[in-house]
C-alpha positions as CSV (number, residue, x, y, z in Angstrom):
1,X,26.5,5.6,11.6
2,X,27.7,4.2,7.9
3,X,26.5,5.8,5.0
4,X,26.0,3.6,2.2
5,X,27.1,6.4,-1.5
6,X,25.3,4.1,-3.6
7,X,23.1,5.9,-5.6
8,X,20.1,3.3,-6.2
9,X,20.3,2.8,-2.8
10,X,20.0,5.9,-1.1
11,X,17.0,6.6,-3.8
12,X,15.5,3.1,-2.0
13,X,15.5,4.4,1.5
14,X,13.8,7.7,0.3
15,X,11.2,5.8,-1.5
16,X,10.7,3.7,2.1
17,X,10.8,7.6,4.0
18,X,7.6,8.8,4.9
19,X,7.9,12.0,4.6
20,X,9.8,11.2,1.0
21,X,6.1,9.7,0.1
22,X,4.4,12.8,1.6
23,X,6.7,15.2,-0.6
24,X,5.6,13.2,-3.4
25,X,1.9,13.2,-3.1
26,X,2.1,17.3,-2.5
27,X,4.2,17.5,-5.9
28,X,2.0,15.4,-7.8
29,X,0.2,17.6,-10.5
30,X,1.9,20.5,-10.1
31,X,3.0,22.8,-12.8
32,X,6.9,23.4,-12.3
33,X,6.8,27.1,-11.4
34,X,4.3,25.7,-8.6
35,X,6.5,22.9,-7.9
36,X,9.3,26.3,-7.6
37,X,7.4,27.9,-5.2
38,X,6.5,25.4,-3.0
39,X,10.7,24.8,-2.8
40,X,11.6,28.6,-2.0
41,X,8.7,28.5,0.5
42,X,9.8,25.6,2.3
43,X,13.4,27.0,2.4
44,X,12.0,30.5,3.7
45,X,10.5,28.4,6.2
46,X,13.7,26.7,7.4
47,X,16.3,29.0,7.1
48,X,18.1,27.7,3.7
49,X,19.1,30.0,0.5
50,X,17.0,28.5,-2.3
51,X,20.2,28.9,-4.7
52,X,21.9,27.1,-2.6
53,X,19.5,24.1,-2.4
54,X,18.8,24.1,-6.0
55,X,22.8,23.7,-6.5
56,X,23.1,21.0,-4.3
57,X,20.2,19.4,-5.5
58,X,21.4,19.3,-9.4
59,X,24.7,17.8,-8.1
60,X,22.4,15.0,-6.4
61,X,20.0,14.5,-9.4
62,X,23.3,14.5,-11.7
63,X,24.3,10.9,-10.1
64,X,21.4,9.9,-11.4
65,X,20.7,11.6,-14.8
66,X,18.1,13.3,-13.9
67,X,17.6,16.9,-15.3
């Protein structure tokens, strides 16, 4: 499988991901210590260190200046 590092265009194929669209209509609203919460809960849920995440995560939003 090819993987395309373009940043615009991996943030198109999210937008087209259903479950991309489902994350966005939960967050929608939200206050950001909710929007907090709801993140360490669903990384309890599968296993994954919430620093972690959060790290990787600020690398990703980074490509696309996003704070």
């Amino acid at each position: 499988m090819m993987t395309n590092n373009n940043p615009l265009s991996i943030l198109s194929n999210m937008q087209n991901n259903p479950l991309f669209s489902r994350a966005q209509l939960m967050a929608k609203g939200k206050s950001d210590t909710e929007l907090e919460q709801i993140a360490k809960n669903i990384c309890k849920e599968k296993g994954i260190d919430y620093t972690q995440a959060m790290n990787t995560f600020k690398q990703f939003s980074s490509m696309f200046n996003l704070k």
